[in-house]
C-alpha positions as CSV (number, residue, x, y, z in Angstrom):
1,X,-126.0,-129.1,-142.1
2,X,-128.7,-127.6,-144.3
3,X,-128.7,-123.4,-143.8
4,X,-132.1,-122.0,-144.4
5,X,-131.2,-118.7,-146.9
6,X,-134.1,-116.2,-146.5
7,X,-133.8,-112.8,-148.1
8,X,-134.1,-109.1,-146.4
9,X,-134.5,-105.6,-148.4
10,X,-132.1,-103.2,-147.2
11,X,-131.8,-99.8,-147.9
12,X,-128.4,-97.5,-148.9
13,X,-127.9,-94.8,-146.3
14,X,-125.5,-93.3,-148.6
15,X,-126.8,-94.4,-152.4
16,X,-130.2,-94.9,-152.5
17,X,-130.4,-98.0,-153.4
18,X,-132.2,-101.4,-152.5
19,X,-130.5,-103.9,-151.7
20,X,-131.8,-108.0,-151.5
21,X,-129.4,-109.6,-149.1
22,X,-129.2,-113.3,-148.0
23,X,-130.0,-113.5,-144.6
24,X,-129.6,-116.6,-142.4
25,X,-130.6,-118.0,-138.8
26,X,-127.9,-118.4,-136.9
27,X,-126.6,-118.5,-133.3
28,X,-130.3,-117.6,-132.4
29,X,-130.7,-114.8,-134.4
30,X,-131.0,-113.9,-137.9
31,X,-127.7,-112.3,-139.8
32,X,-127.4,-110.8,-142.9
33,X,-124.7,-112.3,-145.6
34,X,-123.6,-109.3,-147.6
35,X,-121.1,-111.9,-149.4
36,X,-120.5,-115.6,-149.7
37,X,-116.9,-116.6,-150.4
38,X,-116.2,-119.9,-152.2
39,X,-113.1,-121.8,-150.5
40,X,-111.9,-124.5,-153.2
41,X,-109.1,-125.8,-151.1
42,X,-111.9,-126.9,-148.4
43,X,-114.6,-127.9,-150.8
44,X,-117.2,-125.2,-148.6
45,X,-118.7,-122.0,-148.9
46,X,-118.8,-119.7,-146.0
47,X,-120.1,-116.2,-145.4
48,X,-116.9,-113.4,-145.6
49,X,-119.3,-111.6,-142.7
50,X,-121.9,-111.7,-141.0
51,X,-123.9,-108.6,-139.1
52,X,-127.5,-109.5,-137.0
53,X,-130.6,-107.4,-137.6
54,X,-132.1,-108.5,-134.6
55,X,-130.2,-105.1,-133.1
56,X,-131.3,-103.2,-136.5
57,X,-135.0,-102.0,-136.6
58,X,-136.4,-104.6,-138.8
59,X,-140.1,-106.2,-139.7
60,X,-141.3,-109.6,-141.2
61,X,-142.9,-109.0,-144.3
62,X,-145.5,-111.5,-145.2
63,X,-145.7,-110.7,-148.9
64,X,-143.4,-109.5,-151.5
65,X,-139.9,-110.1,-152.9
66,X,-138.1,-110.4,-149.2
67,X,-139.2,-112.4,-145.8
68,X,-137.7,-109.0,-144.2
69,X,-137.4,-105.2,-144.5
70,X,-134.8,-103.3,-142.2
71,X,-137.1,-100.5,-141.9
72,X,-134.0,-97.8,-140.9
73,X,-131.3,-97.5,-144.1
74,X,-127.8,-99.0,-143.6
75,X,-124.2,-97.9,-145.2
76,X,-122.9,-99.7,-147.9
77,X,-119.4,-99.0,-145.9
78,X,-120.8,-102.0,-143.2
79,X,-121.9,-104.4,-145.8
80,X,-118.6,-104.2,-147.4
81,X,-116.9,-104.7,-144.6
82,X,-115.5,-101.3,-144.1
83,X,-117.0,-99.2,-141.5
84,X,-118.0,-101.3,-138.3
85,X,-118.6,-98.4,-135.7
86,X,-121.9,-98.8,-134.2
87,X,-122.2,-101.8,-136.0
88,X,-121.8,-105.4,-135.3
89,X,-120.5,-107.1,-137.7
90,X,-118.3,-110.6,-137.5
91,X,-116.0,-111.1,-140.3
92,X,-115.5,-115.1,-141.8
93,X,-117.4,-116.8,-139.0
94,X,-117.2,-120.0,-138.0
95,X,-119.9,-121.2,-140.6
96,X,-119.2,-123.5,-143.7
97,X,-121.5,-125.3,-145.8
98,X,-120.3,-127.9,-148.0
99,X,-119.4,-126.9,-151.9
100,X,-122.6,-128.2,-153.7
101,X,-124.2,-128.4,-150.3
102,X,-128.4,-127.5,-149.7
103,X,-128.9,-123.5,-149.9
104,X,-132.1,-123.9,-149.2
């Protein structure tokens, strides 16, 4: 299974940074992938979480360095995996893509 990889800006609430994050269609929305974890053992690689911006306030951009912008900042605490209140956010979901596989 070939997993389209687009890319979103996001904003630090807490840093000020910008952040490019993959971000992929999945389960009929679109989910950002803070991190990708290799797993030897099962010759994959899989997201270590996943969290949907289709609840986020979000926009398409059709020009520049991303495909989208959240246009509201998010913690770096969510993307890491540590703060989850008022967030949704599923850790090591169900979604492997063979070791070498298409990224596209």
């Amino acid at each position: 299974m070939a997993i389209r990889i687009l890319k979103t800006l996001v904003g630090s609430a807490d840093e000020g940074s910008i952040w490019k994050i993959d971000t992929i269609e999945y389960d009929g929305g679109l989910w950002l992938v803070p991190q990708w974890l290799e797993v030897p053992s099962e010759g994959v690689t899989m997201p270590a979480r996943i969290i949907p911006i289709d609840v986020l306030p979000h926009q398409k951009t059709e020009q520049g360095p991303a495909d989208y912008l959240l246009t509201g900042p998010l913690p770096k605490s969510v993307l890491d995996g540590k703060t989850t209140t008022g967030y949704v956010v599923v850790e090591r979901p169900d979604i492997k893509i063979p070791a070498g596989g298409k990224l596209q």
